[in-house]
C-alpha positions in Angstrom: 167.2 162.7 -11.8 169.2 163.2 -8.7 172.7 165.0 -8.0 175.3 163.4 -6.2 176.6 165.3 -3.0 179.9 166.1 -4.4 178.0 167.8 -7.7 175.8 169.5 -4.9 178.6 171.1 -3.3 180.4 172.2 -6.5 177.5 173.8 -7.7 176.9 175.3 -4.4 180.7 176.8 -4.7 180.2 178.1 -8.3 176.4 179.9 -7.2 178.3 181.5 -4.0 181.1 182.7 -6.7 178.1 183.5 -9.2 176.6 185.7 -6.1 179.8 187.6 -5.6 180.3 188.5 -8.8 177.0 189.7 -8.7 177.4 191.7 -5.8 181.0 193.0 -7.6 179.1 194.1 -10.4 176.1 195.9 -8.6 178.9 198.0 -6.3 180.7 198.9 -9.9 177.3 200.2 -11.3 176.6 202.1 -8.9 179.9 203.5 -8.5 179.8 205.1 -12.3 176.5 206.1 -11.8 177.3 207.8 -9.3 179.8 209.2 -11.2 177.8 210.1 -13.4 175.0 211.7 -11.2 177.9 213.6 -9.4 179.0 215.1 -13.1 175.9 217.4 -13.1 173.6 218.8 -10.2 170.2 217.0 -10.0 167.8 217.9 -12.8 169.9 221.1 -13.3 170.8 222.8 -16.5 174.2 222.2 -18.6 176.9 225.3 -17.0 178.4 225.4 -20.3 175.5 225.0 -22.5 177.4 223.0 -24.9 174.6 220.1 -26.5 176.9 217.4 -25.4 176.0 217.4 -21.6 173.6 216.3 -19.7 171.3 216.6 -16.7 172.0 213.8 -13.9 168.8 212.3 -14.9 168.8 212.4 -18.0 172.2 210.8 -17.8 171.4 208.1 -15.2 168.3 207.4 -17.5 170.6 206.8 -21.0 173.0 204.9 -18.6 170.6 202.7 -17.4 169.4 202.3 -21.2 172.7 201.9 -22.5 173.3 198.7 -19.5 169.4 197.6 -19.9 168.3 198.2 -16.7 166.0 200.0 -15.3 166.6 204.0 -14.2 165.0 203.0 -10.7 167.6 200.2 -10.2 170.9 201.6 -11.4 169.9 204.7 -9.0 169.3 202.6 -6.0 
């Protein structure tokens, strides 16, 4: 089976789109876990002590589980 030039191009359009969206969604993740990192100090201890908060990685690790990605690639 072959494509014609003009179905080339318009799936070459809708992958660059696909790309950017990609790229939009990577920049978003990482923005909330950075958030998210930012909420505790590194492997540190909950200030309050209540049972509801978390260290920053044990928070970027049930983030990452909660998107199903891996810890390693939501932190980087």
């Amino acid at each position: 089976m072959s494509v014609t030039r003009d179905r080339y191009d318009e799936l070459g359009k809708q992958g660059r789109e696909w790309v950017r969206t990609m790229s939009r969604a990577h920049w978003c993740l990482g923005d909330a876990a950075m958030e998210i990192e930012l909420m505790r100090s590194y492997g540190g201890t909950n200030p309050s002590g209540r049972d509801d908060l978390f260290t920053a990685s044990e928070a970027n690790r049930m983030f990452a589980k909660e998107i199903g990605q891996a810890c390693t690639a939501v932190r980087s």
